[in-house]
C-alpha positions as CSV (number, residue, x, y, z in Angstrom):
1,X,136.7,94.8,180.4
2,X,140.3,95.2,181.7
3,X,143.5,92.9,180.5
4,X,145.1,91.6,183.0
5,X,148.8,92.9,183.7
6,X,151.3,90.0,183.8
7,X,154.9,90.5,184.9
8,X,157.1,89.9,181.8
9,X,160.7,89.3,180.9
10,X,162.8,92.6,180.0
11,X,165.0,92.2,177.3
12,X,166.1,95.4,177.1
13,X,167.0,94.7,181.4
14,X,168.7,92.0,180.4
15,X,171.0,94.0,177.5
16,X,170.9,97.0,180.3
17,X,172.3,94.4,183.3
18,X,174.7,92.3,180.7
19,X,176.4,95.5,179.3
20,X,176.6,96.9,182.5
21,X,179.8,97.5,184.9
22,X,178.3,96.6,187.9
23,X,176.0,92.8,188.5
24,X,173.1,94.7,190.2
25,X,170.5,95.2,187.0
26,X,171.0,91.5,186.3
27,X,170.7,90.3,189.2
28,X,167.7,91.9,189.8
29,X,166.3,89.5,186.8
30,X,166.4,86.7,189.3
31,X,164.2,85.4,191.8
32,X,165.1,85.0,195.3
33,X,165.2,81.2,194.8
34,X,166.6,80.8,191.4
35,X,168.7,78.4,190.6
36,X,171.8,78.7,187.8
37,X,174.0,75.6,186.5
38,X,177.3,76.1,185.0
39,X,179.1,74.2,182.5
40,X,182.5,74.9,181.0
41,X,185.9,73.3,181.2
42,X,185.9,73.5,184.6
43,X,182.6,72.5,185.7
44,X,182.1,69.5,183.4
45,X,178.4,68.5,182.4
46,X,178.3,65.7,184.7
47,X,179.6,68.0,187.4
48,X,178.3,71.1,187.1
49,X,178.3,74.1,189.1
50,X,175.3,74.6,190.9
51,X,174.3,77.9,192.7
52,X,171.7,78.1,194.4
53,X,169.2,81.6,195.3
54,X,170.0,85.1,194.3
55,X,172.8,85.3,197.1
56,X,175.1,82.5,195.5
57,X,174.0,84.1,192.3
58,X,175.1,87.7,193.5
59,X,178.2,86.3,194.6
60,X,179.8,85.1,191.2
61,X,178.3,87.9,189.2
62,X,180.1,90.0,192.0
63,X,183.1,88.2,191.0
64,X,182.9,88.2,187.0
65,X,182.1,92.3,187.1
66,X,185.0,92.8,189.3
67,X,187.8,91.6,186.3
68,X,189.0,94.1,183.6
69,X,186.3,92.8,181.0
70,X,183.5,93.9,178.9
71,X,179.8,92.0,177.7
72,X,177.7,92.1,175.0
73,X,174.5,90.5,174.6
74,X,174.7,88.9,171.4
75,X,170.9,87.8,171.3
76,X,167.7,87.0,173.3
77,X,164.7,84.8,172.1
78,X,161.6,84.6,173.9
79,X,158.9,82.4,173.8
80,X,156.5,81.5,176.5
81,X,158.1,81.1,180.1
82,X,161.3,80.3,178.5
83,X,164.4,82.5,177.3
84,X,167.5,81.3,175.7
85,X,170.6,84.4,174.8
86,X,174.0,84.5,173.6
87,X,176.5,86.5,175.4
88,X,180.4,87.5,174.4
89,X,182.9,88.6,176.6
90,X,186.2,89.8,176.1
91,X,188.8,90.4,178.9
92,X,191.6,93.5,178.3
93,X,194.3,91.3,177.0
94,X,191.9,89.7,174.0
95,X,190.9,86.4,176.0
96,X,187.5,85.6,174.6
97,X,184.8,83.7,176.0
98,X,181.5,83.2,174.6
99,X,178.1,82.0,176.6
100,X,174.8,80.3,175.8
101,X,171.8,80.3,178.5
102,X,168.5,78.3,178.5
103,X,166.5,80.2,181.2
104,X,163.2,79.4,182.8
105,X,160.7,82.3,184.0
106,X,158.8,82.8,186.6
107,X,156.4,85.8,186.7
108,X,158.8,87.4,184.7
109,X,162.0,86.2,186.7
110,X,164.7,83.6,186.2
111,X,163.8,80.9,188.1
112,X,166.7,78.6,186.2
113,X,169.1,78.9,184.3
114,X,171.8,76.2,182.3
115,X,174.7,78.4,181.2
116,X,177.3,77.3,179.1
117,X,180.6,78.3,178.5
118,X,183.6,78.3,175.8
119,X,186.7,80.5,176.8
120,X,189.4,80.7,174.4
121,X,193.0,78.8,175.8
């Protein structure tokens, strides 16, 4: 009698596509129709910003690995076909921001994600 292989969710991808200098490892965590919701000062929690499939998604991660900026995955916890992880970022002249995501998987993809953020000003 065989187990059955299920697709599941790659932390060590995620640390891989986080650290990373270009967006193309984490994207790769999403599904085609994903959908991710930003909040931060900007993009209030009434208001959110709202992408929606892995092109939108592609787009702002193409954005945030262009700047002169390093992450670090602080820490994943898994349970189920949900995900939540810290991330902190730090741009070259010491502005901070910090990030917390509640993700939803789908054979073994992000099929939503709430990300929230804290910069310093």
């Amino acid at each position: 009698m065989g187990t059955a292989a299920f697709p599941t969710f790659d932390t060590e991808t995620l640390r891989r596509g986080i650290e990373g200098q270009t967006p193309d490892t984490l994207l790769s965590l999403y599904a085609d129709d994903a959908e991710l919701r930003v909040v931060n000062r900007n993009a209030q929690p009434s208001h959110p910003k709202v992408l929606h499939g892995r092109n939108e998604i592609a787009a702002m991660l193409g954005d945030v690995y262009s700047r002169d900026m390093t992450h670090k995955l602080e820490g994943c916890v898994i349970q189920g076909d949900r995900a939540a992880y810290s991330e902190s970022c730090e741009y070259a002249d010491g502005v901070r921001v910090l990030s917390e995501s509640m993700i939803t998987l789908r054979d073994g993809k992000i099929s939503r994600q709430i990300l929230i953020e804290a910069w310093d000003e």
